[in-house]
N, C-alpha and C positions, 0 to 999 in steps of 0.2 A: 452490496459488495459485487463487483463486477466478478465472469466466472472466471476460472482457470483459463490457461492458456494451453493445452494440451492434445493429444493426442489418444487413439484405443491403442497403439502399438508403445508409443511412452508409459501406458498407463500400467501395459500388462510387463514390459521391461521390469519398472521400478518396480512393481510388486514381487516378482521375480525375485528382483535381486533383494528385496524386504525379508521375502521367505528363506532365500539364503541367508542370511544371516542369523536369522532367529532359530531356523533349524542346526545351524552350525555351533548353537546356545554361545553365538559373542553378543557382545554391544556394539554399536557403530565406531566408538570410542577404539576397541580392541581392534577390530578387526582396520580402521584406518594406522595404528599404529603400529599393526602387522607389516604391512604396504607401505610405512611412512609417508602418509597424508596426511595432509588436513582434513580434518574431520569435514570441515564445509566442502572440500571437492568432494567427498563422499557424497555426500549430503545433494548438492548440483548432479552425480549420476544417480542417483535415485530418483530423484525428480523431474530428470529428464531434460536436463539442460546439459548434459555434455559434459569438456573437458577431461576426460580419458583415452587413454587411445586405445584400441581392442584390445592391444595384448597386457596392458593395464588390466581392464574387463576383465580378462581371461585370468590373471593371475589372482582375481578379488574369488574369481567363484574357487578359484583352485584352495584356497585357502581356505573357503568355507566347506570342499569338499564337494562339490556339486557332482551327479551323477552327469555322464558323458551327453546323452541326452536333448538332458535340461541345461548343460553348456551350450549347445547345435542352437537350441532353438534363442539362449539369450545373445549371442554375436551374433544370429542373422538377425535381432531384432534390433540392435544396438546402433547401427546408420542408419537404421530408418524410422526413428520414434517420435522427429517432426512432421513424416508423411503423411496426411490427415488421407480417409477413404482404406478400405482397407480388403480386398479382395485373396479370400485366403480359400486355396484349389485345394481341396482333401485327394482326389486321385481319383478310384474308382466309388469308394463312399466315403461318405463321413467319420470321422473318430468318434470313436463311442463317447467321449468326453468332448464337450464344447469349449475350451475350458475360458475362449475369450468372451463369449454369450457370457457363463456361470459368472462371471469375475466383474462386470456389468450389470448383471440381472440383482449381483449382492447389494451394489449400490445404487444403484435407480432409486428415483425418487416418484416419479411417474411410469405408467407402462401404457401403452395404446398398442392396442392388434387387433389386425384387418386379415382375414381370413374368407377363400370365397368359396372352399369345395371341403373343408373339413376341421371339426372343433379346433380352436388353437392349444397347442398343448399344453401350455399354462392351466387349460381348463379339463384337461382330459381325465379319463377313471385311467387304473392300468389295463384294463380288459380291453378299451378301446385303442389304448399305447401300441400294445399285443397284436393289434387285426392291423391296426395300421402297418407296423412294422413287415409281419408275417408276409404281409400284400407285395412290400418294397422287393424290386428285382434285383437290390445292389445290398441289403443288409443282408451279412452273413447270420442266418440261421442259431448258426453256434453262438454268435453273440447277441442273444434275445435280451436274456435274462439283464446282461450288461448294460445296455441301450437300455432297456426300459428305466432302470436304477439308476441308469445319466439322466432319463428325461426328467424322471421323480425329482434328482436335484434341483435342474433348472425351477423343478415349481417353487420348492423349498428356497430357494437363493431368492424367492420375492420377499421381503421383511413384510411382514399383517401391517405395516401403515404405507404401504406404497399405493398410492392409487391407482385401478390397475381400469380403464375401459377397453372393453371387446364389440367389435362389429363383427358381426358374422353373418353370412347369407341364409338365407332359408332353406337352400338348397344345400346346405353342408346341413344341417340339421334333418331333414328327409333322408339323405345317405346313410343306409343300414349296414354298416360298420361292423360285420361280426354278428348280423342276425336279430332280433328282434330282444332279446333277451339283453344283448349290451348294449343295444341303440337304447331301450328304456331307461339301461341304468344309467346310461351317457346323458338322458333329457334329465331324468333326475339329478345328479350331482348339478349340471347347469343353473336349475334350480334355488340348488342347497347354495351355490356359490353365489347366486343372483342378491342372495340375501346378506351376502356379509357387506358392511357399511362400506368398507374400500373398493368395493368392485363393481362395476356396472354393465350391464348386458344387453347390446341392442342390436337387433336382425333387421338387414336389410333386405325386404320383401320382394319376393321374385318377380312379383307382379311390378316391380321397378322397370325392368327390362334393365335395357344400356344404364352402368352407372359406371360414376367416379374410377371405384376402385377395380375395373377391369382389368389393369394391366397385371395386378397378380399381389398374393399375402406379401407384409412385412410388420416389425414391431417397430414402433419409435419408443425409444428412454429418453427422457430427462434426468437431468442430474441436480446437487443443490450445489456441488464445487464446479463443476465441467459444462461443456455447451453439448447438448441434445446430439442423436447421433441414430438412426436408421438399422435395424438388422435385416438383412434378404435372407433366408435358408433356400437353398437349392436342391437338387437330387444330391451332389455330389463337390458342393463350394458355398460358404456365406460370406457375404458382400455386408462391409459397415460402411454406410456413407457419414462421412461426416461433414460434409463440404456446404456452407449455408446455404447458396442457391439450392441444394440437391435436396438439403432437407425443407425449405419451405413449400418445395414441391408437394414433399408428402406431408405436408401441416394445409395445403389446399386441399389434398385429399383427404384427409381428415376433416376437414371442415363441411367438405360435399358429401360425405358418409356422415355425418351430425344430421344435417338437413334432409335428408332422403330416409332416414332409420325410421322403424318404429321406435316410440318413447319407451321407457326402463316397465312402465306396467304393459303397454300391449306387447313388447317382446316375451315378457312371463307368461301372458295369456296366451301365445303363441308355441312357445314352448309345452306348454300344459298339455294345451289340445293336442300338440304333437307325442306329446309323452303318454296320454291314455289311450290313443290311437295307437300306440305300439304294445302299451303294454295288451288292448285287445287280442290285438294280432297273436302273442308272446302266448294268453290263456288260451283260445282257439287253438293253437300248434299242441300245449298241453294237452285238451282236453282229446284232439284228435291221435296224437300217440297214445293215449290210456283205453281209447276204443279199438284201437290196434289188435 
């Protein structure tokens, strides 16, 4: 079945206007009869094919009640949900909620992530979330707790049968992240994660030198309805490419990060050595406070 013809800005429109309505406890049925429509023009904005005109739009969420908000952000999205590519400027940080990542991440069918200087957070403990964050010169402080409990979704929003492969460098594995005590617990969970059947773990060896994925992390998703589509995160902007040139670019880099990796057992044996090598370090720092 050929995929969907779609867009990430169609896709989060219509889900939008999906949750309006559900949340407003109508049917498609009611609420086009509210408006006097057809049901099928409903049906056509949902989906992302048009024929409405904004103040139409405006008068569907009015009706279901929508906070002022989540109107803002459904008309800016509403001319632009054929634009494939989708470059969205947070400002000075990020929002604590991702919410077009989360709304993606629930339906992926595939997940690949390439990371060159630190775990992906799909794969993170919270301890490690915490140092990462802490570090960051643009997250407020005050919203730790918040951030952390958005990243935890993003893990949660991968469904246990997505297949998920991770490249990560060695060199983001060596980075002591919050000290010795959570860099062990960080190679541990890697680990414990290596082992679950949908997920696979492979370190591209420093001793590589120059590779492939130089020019910096991203995740690619697959879909079983929609065509494949790139995430960038930034300090302070994510970038969804959707545009097929753009992404068989990064399906070359993924292919050159296949060929260059260590295999699924010598990344674990890699890992290992790095995880008792830490945890050394972690009893030594013990034992030398208790002589204190």
């Amino acid at each position: 079945m050929p995929k969907r013809i779609s867009t990430a800005r169609g896709r989060e429109f219509g889900a939008g206007i999906r949750a309006a309505i559900a949340n407003a406890g109508l049917t498609s049925r009611a609420v086009a009869d509210i408006l006097d429509w057809d049901e099928a023009k409903l049906s056509d904005v949902v989906n992302g094919k048009g024929g409405a005109s904004e103040i139409e739009i405006a008068m569907l969420l009015g009706v279901c009640r929508v906070e002022a908000a989540e109107v803002r952000h459904l008309l800016s999205l509403y001319p632009e949900t054929r634009i494939r590519g989708w470059w969205q400027q947070h400002g000075t940080c990020a929002p604590v909620r991702l919410r077009t990542v989360v709304e993606h991440l629930a339906v992926a069918e595939t997940l690949t992530s390439w990371h060159t200087h630190m775990v992906p957070v799909f794969l993170q403990t919270v301890d490690y979330m915490r140092e990462v964050l802490l570090a960051s010169s643009t997250a407020p402080v005050a919203e730790l707790q918040d951030r952390v409990e958005s990243l935890l979704t993003c893990q949660e929003s991968l469904r246990h049968d997505v297949k998920c492969t991770y490249f990560i460098h060695e060199l983001a594995l060596q980075l002591k992240v919050g000290g010795a005590e959570v860099h062990a617990g960080q190679l541990l969970h890697l680990l414990h994660m290596a082992n679950r059947l949908n997920v696979t773990i492979r370190i591209v060896p420093a001793a590589l030198g120059a590779h492939a994925g130089l020019a910096g992390p991203f995740t690619h998703l697959s879909f079983s309805k929609y065509e494949p589509l790139v995430w960038v995160e930034t300090e302070n902007s994510s970038l969804l490419v959707e545009e097929k040139d753009a992404i068989e670019g990064y399906d070359n880099v993924v292919c050159a990060l296949d060929e260059n990796s260590l295999d699924e057992a010598d990344s674990k044996d890699l890992i290992i050595r790095l995880y008792h090598a830490s945890s050394a370090i972690e009893d030594e720092t013990r034992a030398s406070l208790r002589t204190e």
